[in-house]
N, C-alpha and C positions, 0 to 999 in steps of 0.2 A: 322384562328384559326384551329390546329389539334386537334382532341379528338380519343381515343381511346377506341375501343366498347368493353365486353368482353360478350361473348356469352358461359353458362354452362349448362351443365345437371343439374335442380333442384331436389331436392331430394323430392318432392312430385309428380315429373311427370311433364314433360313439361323441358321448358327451361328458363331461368332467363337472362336478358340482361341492363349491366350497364354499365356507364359512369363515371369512377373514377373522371374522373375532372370537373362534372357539380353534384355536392354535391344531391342526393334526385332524380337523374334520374337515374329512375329502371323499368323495364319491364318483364313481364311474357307472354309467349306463349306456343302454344300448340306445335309449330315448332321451329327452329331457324328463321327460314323464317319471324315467325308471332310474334315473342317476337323481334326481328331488328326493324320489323315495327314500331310495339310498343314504340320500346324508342327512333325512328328518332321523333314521333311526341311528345314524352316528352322534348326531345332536342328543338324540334319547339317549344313547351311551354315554356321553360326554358329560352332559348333567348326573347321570345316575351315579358315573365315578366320582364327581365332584363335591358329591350330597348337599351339604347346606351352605359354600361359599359362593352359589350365586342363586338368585329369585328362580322361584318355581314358575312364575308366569312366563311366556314368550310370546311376541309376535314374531313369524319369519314372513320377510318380506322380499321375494325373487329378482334379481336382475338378471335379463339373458342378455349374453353379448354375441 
């Protein structure tokens, strides 16, 4: 499974990091460094809730805007 990250400048400061194709995974940091973090282990959550209806494999591949 590919997902695709999008990494933006928040407009309160900080960085905002989501995942268009895993529906409610969204992350805030103070970096882009620490808001990526952030929502690899929402991803990690996200799969772990979902068990066996999507592939164990992932790439995530980052877009910063």
């Amino acid at each position: 499974m590919k997902v695709c990250v999008y990494i933006r400048p928040s407009q309160r400061g900080g960085f905002v990091a989501m995942c268009q194709t895993l529906p409610g995974c969204i992350a805030w940091g103070e970096t882009r460094g620490q808001a990526r973090q952030k929502l690899e282990e929402a991803i990690e959550g996200y799969l772990a809730a979902v068990g066996d209806f999507v592939p164990a494999t992932m790439i995530v591949e980052t877009v910063e805007v």
